[in-house]
VEXDREN-608159 format. One record per atom (N, C-alpha, C): residue number from 1; atom name; y, z, x. Coordinates in pm, 1 decimal, decimal comma. Layout:
{NUM 'CA' {Y Z X}}
...
END
This chain:
{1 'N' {9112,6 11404,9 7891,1}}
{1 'CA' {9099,1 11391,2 8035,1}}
{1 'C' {9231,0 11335,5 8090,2}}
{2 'N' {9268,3 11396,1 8200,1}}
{2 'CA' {9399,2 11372,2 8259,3}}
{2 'C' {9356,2 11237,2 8370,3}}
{3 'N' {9412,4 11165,0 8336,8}}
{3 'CA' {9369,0 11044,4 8450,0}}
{3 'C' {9519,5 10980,8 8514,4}}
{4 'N' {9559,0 10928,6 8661,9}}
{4 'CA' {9639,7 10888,1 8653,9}}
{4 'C' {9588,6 10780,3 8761,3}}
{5 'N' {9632,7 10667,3 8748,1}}
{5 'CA' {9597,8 10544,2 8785,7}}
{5 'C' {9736,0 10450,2 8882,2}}
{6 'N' {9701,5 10471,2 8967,9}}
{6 'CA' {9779,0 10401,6 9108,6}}
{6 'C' {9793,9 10239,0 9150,3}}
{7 'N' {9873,7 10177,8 9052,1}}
{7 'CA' {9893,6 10030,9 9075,5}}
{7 'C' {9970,5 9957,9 9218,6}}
{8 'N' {9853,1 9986,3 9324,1}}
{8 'CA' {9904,5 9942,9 9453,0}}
{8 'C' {9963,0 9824,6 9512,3}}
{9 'N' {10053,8 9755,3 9451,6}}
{9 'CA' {10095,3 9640,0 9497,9}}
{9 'C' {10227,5 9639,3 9450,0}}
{10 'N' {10352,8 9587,7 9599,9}}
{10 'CA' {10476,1 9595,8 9530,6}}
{10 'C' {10524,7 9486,6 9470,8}}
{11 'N' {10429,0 9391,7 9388,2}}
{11 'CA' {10444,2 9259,2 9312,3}}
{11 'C' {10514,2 9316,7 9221,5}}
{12 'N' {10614,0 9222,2 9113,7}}
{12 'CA' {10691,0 9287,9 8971,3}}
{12 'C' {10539,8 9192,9 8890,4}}
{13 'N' {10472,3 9099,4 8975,1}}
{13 'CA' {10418,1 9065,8 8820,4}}
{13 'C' {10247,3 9001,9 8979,8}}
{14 'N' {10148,4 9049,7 8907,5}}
{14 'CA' {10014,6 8965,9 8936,6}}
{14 'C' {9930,1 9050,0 8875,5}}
{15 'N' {9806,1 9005,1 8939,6}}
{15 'CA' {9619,3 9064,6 8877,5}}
{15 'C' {9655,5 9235,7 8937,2}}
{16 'N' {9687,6 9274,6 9038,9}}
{16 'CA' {9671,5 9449,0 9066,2}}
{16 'C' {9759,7 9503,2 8919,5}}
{17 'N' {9854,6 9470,1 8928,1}}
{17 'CA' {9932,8 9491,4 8806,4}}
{17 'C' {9914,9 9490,2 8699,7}}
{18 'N' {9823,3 9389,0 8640,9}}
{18 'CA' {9779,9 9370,7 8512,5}}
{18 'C' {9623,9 9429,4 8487,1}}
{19 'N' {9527,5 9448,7 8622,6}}
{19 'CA' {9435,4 9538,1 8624,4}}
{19 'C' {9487,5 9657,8 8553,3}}
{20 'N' {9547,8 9748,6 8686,8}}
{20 'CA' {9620,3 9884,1 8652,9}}
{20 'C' {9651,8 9901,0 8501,8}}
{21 'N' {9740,8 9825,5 8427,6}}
{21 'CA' {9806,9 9834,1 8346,9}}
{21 'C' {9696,2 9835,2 8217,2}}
{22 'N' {9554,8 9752,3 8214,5}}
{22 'CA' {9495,8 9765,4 8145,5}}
{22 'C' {9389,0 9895,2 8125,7}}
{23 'N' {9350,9 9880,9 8238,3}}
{23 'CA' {9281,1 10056,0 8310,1}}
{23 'C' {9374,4 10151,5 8245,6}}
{24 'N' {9506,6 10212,8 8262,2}}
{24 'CA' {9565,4 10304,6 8208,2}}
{24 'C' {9632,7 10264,2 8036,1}}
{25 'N' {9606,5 10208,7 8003,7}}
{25 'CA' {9595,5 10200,5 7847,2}}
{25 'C' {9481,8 10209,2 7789,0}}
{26 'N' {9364,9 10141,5 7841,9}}
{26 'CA' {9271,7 10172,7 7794,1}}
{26 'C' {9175,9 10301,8 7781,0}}
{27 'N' {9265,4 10396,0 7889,7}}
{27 'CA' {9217,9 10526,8 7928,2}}
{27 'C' {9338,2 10623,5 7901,5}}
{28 'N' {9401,0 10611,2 7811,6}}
{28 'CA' {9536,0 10675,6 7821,1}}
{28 'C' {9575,8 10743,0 7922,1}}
{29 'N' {9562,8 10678,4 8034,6}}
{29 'CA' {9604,4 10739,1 8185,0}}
{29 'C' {9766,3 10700,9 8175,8}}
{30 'N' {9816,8 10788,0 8284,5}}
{30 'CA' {9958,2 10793,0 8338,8}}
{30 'C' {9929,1 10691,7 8439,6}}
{31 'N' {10027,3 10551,1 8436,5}}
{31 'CA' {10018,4 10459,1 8546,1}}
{31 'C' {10179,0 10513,8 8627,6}}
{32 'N' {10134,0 10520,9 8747,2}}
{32 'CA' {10216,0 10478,6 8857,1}}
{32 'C' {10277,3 10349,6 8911,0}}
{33 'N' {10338,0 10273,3 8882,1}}
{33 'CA' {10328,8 10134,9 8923,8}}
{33 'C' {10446,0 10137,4 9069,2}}
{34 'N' {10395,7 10082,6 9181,7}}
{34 'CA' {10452,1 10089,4 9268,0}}
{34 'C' {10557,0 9989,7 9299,4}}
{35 'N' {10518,8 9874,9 9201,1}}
{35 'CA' {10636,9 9776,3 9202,3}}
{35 'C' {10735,9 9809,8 9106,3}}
{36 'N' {10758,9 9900,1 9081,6}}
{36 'CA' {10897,1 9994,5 9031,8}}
{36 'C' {10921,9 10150,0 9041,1}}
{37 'N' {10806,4 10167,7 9100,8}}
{37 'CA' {10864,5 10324,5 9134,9}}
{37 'C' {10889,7 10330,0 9311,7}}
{38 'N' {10961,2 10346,0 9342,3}}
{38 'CA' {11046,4 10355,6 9461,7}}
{38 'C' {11042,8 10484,9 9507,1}}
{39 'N' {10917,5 10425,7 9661,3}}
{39 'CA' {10919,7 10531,6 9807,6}}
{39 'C' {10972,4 10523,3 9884,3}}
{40 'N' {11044,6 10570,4 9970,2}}
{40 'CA' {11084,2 10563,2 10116,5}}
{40 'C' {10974,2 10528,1 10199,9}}
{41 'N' {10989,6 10484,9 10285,1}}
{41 'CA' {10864,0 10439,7 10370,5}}
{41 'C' {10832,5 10586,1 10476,3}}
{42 'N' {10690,9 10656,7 10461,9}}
{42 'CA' {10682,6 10792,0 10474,8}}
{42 'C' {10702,3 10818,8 10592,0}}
{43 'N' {10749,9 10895,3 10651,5}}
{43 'CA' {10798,3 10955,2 10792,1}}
{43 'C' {10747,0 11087,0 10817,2}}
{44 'N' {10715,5 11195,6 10757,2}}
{44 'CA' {10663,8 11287,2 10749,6}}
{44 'C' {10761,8 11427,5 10771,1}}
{45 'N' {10836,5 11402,6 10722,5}}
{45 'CA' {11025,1 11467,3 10760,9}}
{45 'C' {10984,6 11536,6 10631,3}}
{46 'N' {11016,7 11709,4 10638,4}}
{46 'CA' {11043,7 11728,4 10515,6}}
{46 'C' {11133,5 11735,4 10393,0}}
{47 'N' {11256,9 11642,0 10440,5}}
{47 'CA' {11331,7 11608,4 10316,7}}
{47 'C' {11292,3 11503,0 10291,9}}
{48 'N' {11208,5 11447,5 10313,8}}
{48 'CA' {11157,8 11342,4 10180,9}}
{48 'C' {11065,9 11376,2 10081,4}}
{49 'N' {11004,7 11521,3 10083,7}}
{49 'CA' {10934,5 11543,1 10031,3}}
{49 'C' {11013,9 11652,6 9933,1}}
{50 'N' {11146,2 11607,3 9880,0}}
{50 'CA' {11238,8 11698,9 9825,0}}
{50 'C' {11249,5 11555,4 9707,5}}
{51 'N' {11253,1 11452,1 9779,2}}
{51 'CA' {11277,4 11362,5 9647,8}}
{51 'C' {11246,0 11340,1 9540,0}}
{52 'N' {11301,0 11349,3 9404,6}}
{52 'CA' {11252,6 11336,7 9245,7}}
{52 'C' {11085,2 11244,7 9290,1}}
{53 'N' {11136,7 11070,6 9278,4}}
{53 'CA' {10946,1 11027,5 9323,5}}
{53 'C' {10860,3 11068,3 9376,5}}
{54 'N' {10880,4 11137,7 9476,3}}
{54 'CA' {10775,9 11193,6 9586,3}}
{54 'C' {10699,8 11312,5 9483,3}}
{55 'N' {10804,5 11393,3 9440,5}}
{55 'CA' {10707,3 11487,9 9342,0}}
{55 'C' {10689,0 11431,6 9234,8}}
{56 'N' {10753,9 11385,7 9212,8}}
{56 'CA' {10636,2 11334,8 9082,9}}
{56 'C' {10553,6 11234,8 9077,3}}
{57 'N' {10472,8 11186,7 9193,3}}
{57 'CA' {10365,8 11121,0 9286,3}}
{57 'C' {10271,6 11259,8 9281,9}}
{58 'N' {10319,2 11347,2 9363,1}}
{58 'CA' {10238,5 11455,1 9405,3}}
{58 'C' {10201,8 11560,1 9296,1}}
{59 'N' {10272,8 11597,4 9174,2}}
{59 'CA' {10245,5 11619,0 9073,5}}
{59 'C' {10143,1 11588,5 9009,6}}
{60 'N' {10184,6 11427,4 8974,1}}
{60 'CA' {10099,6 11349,0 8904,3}}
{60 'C' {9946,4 11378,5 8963,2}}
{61 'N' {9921,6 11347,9 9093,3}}
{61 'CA' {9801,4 11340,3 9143,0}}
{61 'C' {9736,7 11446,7 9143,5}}
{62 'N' {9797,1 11570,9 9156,3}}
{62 'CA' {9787,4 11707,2 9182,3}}
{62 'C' {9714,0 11758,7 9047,3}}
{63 'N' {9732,1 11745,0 8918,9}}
{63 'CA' {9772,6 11745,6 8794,6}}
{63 'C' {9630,7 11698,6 8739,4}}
{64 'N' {9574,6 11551,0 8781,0}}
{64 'CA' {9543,3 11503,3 8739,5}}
{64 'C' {9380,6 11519,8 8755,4}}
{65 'N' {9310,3 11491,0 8647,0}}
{65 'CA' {9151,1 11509,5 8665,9}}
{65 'C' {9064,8 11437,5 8761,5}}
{66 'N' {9143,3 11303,8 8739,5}}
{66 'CA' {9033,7 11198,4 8831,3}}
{66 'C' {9166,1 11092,6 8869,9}}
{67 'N' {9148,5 10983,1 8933,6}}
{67 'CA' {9277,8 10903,1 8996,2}}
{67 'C' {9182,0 10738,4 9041,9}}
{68 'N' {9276,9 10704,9 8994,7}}
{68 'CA' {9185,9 10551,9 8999,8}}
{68 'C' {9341,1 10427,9 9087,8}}
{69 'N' {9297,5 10461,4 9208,9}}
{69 'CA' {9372,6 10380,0 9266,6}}
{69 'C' {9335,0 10200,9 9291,4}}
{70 'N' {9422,3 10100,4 9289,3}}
{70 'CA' {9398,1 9940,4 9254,9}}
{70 'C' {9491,0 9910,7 9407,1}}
{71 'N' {9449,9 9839,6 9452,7}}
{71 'CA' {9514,2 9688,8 9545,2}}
{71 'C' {9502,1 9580,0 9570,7}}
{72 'N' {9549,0 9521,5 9596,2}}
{72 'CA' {9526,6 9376,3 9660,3}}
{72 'C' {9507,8 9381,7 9800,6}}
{73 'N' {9423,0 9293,9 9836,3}}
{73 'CA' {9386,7 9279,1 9948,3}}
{73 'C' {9454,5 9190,1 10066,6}}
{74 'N' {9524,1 9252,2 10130,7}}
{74 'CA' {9603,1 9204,0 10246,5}}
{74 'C' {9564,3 9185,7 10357,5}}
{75 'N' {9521,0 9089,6 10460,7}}
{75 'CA' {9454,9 9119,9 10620,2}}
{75 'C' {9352,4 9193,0 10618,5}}
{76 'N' {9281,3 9243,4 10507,0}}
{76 'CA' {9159,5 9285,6 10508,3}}
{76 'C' {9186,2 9483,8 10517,9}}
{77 'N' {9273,5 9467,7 10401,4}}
{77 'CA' {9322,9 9598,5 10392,9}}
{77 'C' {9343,8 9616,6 10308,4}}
{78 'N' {9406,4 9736,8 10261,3}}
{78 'CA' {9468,8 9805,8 10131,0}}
{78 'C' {9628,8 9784,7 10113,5}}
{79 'N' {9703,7 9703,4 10019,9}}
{79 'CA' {9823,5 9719,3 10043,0}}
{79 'C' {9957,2 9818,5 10128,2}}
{80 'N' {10040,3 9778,4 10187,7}}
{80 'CA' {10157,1 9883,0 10245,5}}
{80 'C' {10236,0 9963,3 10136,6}}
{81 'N' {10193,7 9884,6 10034,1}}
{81 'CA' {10261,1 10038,6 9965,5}}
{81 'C' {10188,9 10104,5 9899,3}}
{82 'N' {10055,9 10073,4 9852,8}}
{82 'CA' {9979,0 10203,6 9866,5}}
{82 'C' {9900,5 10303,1 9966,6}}
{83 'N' {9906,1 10212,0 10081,2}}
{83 'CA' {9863,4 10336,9 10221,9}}
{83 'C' {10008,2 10377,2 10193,4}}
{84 'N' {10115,5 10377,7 10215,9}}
{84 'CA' {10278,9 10452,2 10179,7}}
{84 'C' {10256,0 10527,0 10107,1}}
{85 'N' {10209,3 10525,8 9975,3}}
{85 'CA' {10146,7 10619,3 9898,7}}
{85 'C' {10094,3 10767,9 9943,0}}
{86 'N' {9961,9 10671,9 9974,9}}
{86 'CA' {9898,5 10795,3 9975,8}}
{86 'C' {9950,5 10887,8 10089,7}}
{87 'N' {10026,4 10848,5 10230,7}}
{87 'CA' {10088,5 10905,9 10312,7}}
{87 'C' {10180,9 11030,7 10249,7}}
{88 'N' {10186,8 11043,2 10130,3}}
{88 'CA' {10303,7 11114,2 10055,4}}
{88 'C' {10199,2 11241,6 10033,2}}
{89 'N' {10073,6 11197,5 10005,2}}
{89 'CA' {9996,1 11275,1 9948,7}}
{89 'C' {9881,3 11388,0 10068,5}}
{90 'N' {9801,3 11464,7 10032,7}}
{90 'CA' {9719,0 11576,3 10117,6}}
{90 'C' {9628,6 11575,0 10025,7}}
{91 'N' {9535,5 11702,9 10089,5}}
{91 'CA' {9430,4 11766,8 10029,7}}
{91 'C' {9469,5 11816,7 9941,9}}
{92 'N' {9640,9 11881,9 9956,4}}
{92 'CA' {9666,3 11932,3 9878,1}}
{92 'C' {9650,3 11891,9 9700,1}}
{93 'N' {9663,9 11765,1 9730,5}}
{93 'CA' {9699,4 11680,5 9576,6}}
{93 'C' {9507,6 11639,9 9517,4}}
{94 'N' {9431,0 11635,9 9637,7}}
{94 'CA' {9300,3 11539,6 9639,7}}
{94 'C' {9205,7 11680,4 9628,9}}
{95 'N' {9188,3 11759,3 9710,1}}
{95 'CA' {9053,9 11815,7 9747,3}}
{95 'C' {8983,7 11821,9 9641,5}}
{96 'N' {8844,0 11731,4 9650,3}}
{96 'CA' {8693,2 11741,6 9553,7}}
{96 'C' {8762,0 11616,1 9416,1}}
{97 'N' {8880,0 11580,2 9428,5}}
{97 'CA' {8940,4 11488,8 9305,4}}
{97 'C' {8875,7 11360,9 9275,0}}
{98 'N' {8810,3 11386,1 9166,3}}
{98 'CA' {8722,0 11217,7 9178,4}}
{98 'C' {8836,3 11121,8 9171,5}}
{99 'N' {8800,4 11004,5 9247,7}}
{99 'CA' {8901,4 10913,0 9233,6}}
{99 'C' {8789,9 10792,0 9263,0}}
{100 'N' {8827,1 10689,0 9168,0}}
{100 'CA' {8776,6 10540,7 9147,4}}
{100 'C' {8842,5 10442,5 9232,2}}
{101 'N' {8794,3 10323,1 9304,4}}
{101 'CA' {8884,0 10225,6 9337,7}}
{101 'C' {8828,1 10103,6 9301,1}}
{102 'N' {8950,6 10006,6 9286,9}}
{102 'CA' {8920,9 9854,2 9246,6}}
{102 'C' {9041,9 9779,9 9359,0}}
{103 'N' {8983,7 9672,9 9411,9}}
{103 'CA' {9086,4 9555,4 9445,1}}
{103 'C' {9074,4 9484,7 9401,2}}
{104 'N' {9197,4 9375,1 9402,9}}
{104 'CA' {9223,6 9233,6 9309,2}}
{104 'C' {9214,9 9156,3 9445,7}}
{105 'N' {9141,0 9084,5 9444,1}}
{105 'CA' {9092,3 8953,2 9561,5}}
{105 'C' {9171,0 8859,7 9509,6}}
{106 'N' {9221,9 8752,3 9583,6}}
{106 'CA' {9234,4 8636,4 9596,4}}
{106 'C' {9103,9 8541,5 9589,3}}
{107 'N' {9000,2 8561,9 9544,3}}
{107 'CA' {8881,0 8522,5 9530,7}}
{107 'C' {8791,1 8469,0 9662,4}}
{108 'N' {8684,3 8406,5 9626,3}}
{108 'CA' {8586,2 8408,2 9731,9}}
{108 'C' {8553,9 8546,8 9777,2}}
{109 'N' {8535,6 8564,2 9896,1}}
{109 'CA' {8485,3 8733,1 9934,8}}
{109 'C' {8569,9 8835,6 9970,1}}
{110 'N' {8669,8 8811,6 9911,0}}
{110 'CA' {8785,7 8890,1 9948,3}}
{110 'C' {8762,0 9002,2 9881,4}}
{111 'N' {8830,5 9165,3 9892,2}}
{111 'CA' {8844,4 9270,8 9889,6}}
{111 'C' {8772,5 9334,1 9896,0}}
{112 'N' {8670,2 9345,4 9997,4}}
{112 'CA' {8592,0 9469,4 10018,4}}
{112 'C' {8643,8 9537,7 10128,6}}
{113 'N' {8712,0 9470,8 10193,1}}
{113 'CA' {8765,0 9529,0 10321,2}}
{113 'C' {8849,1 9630,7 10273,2}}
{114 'N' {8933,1 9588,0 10152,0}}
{114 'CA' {9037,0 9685,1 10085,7}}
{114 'C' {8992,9 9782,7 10035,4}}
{115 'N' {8797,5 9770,3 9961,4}}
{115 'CA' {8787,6 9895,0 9909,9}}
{115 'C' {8733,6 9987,8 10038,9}}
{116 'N' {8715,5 9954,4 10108,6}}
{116 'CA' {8658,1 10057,2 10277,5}}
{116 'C' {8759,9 10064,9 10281,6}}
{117 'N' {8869,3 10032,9 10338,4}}
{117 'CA' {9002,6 10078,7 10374,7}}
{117 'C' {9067,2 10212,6 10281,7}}
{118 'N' {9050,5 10187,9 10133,7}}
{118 'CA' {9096,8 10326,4 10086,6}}
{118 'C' {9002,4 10372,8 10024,0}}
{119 'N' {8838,6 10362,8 10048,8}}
{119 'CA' {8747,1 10436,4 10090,3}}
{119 'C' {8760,0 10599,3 10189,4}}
{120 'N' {8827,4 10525,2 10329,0}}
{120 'CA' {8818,9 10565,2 10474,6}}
{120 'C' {8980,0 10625,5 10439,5}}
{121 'N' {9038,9 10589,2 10382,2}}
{121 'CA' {9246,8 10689,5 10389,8}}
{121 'C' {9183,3 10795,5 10250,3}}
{122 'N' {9069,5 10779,8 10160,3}}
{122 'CA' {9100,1 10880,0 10074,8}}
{122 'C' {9013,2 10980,8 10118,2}}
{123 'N' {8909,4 10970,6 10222,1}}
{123 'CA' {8792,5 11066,4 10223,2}}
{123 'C' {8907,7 11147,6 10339,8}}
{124 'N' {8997,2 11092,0 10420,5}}
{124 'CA' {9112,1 11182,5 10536,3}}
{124 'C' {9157,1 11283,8 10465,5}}
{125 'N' {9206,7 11259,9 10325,3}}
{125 'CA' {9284,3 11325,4 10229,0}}
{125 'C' {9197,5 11433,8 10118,7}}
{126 'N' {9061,5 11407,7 10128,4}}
{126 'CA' {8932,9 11502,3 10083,8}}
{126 'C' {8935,0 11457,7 9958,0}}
{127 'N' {8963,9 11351,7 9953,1}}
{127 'CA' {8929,3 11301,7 9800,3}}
{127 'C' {8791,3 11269,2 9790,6}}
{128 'N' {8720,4 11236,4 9635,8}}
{128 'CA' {8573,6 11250,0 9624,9}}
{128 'C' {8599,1 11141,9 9552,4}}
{129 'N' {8570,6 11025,3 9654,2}}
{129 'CA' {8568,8 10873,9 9611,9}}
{129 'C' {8391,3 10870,3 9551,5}}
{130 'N' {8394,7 10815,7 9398,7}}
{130 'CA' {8247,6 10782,8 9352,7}}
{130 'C' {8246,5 10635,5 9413,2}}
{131 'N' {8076,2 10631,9 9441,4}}
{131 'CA' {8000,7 10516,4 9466,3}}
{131 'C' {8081,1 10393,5 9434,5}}
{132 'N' {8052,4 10401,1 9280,3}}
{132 'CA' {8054,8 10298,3 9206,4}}
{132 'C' {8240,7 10207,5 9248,0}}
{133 'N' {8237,8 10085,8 9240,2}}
{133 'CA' {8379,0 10011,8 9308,1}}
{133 'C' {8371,3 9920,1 9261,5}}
{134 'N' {8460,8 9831,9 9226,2}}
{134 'CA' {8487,6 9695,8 9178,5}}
{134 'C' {8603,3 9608,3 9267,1}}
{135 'N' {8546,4 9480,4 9272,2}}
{135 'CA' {8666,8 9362,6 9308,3}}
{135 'C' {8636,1 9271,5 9204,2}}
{136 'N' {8798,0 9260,0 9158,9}}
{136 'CA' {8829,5 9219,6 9061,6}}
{136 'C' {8895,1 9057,4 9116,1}}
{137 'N' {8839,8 8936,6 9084,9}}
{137 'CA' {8860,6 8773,8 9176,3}}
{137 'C' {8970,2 8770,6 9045,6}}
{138 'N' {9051,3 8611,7 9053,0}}
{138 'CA' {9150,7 8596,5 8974,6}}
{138 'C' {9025,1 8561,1 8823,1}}
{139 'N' {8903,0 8480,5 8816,3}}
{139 'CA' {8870,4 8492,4 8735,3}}
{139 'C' {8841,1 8568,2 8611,3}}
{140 'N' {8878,3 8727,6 8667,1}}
{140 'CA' {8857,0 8861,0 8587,0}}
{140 'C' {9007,8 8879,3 8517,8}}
{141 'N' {9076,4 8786,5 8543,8}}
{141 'CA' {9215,1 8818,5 8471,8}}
{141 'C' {9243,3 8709,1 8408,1}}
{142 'N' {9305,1 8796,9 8305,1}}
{142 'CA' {9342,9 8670,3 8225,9}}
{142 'C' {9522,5 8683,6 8200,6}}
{143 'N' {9586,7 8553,2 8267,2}}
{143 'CA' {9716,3 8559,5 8320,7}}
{143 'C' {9801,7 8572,4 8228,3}}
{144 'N' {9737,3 8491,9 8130,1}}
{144 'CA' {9867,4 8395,4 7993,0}}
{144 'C' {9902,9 8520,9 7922,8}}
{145 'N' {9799,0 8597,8 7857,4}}
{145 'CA' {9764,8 8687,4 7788,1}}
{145 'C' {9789,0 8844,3 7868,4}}
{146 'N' {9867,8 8846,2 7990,5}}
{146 'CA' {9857,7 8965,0 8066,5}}
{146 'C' {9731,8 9070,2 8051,3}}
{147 'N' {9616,7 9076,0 8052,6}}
{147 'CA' {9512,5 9129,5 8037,2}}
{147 'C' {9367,9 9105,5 8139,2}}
{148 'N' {9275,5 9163,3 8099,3}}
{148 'CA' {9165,1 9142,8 8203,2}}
{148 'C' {9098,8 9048,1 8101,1}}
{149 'N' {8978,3 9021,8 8138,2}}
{149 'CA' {8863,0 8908,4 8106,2}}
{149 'C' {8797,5 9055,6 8017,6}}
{150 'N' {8661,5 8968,3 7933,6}}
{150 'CA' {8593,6 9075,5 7828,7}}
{150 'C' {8520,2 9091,6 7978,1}}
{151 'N' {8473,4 8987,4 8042,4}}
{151 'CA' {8376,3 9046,1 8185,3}}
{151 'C' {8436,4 9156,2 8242,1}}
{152 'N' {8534,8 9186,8 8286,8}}
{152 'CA' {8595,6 9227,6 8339,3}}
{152 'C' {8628,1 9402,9 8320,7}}
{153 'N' {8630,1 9385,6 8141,0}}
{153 'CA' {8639,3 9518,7 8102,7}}
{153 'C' {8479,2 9550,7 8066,1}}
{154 'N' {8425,2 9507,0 8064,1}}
{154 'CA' {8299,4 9553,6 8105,4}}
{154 'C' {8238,8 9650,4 8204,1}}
{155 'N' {8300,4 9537,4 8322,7}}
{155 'CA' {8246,6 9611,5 8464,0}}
{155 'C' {8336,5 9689,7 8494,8}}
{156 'N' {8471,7 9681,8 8462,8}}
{156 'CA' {8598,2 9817,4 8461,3}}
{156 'C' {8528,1 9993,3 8383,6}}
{157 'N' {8506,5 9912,0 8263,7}}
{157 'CA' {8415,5 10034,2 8188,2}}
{157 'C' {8285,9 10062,8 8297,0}}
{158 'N' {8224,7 10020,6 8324,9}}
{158 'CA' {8105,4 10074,8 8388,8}}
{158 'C' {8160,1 10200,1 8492,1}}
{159 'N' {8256,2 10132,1 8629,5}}
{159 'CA' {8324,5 10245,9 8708,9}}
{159 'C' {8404,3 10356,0 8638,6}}
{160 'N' {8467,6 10324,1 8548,4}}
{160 'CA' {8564,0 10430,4 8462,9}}
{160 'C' {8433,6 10547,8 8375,7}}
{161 'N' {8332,0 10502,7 8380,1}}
{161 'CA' {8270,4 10583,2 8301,8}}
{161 'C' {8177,7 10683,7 8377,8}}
{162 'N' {8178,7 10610,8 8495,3}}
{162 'CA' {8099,5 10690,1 8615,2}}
{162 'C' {8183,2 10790,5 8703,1}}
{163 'N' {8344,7 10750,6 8680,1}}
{163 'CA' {8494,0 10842,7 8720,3}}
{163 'C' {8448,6 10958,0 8623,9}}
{164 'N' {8455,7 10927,9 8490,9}}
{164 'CA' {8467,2 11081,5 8418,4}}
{164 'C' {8363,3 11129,5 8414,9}}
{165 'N' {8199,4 11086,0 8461,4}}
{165 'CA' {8123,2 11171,0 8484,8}}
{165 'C' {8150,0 11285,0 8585,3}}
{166 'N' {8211,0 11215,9 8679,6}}
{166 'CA' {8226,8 11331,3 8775,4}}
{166 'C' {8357,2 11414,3 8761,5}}
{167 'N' {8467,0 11362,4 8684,8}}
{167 'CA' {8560,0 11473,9 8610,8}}
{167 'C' {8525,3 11551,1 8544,3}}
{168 'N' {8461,6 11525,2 8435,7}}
{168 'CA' {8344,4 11622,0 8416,8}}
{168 'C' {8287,6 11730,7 8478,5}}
{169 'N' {8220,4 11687,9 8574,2}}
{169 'CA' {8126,7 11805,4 8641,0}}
{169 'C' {8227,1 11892,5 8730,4}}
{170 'N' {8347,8 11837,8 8775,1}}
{170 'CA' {8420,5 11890,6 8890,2}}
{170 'C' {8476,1 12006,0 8763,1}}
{171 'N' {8532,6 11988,0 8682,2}}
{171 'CA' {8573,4 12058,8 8574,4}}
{171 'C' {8487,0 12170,6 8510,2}}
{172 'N' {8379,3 12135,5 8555,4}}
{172 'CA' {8225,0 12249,6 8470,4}}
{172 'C' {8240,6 12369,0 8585,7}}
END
């Protein structure tokens, strides 16, 4: 299964990052990490859509079976550089594409706003966001050790397994 997994935060180091990073190893997915892969901030001009990153963003996604995009939760949103992201992207890359989402909260009740937010930018783009969603509090990470919590990959496995059901079927 082709999976590629969208690490939305332009941190070099926190929990979206170390989510992502565990999600696409543990799924031999292709990670994107946005705190080193370098967008222009999207304008909708078509020479930016000539640039080496940009296609191979749009590739990747295009390419890919299912897409499991991560953020942190900002003002009750989805990070600026993954709405930047997905601005790069269409139907073209999405239509019927299962795609999973998780945010990394700052804890207490933080990130649900983030998962409605790229809930509401992926269904624009005709992506086929499943039900199933996770927010991931700092307790689900474990810092020292760059990794998630065993809780954590638990409830990661639960959404990831309900992603390739429907890669699956989109594929049948």
């Amino acid at each position: 299964m082709n999976i590629t997994v969208i690490s939305g935060t332009a941190r070099k180091k926190g929990r979206t990052k170390i989510a992502a990073s565990y999600i696409a190893a543990a799924y031999q997915a292709r990670l994107i990490d946005l705190s080193e892969f370098s967008l222009p901030i999207f304008n909708g001009e078509d020479d930016q859509f000539q640039l080496e990153n940009v296609q191979t963003l749009r590739t990747s996604v295009k390419e890919a079976d299912a897409v499991v995009l991560l953020s942190p939760e900002y003002h009750s949103g989805m990070s600026g550089a993954l709405k930047n992201a997905l601005d790069f992207l269409s139907s073209e890359q999405f239509a019927s594409k299962p795609v999973a989402i998780f945010a990394c909260a700052g804890g207490g009740k933080g990130g649900i706003n983030a998962l409605a937010n790229m809930r509401i930018v992926a269904r624009g783009v005709y992506a086929n966001v499943i039900p199933n969603q996770l927010v991931l509090d700092p307790i689900h990470i474990d810092d020292e050790n760059n990794t998630v919590t065993e809780d954590a990959k638990a409830k990661i496995k639960d959404v990831m397994e309900e992603l390739l059901k429907f890669a699956k079927f989109q594929k049948a």
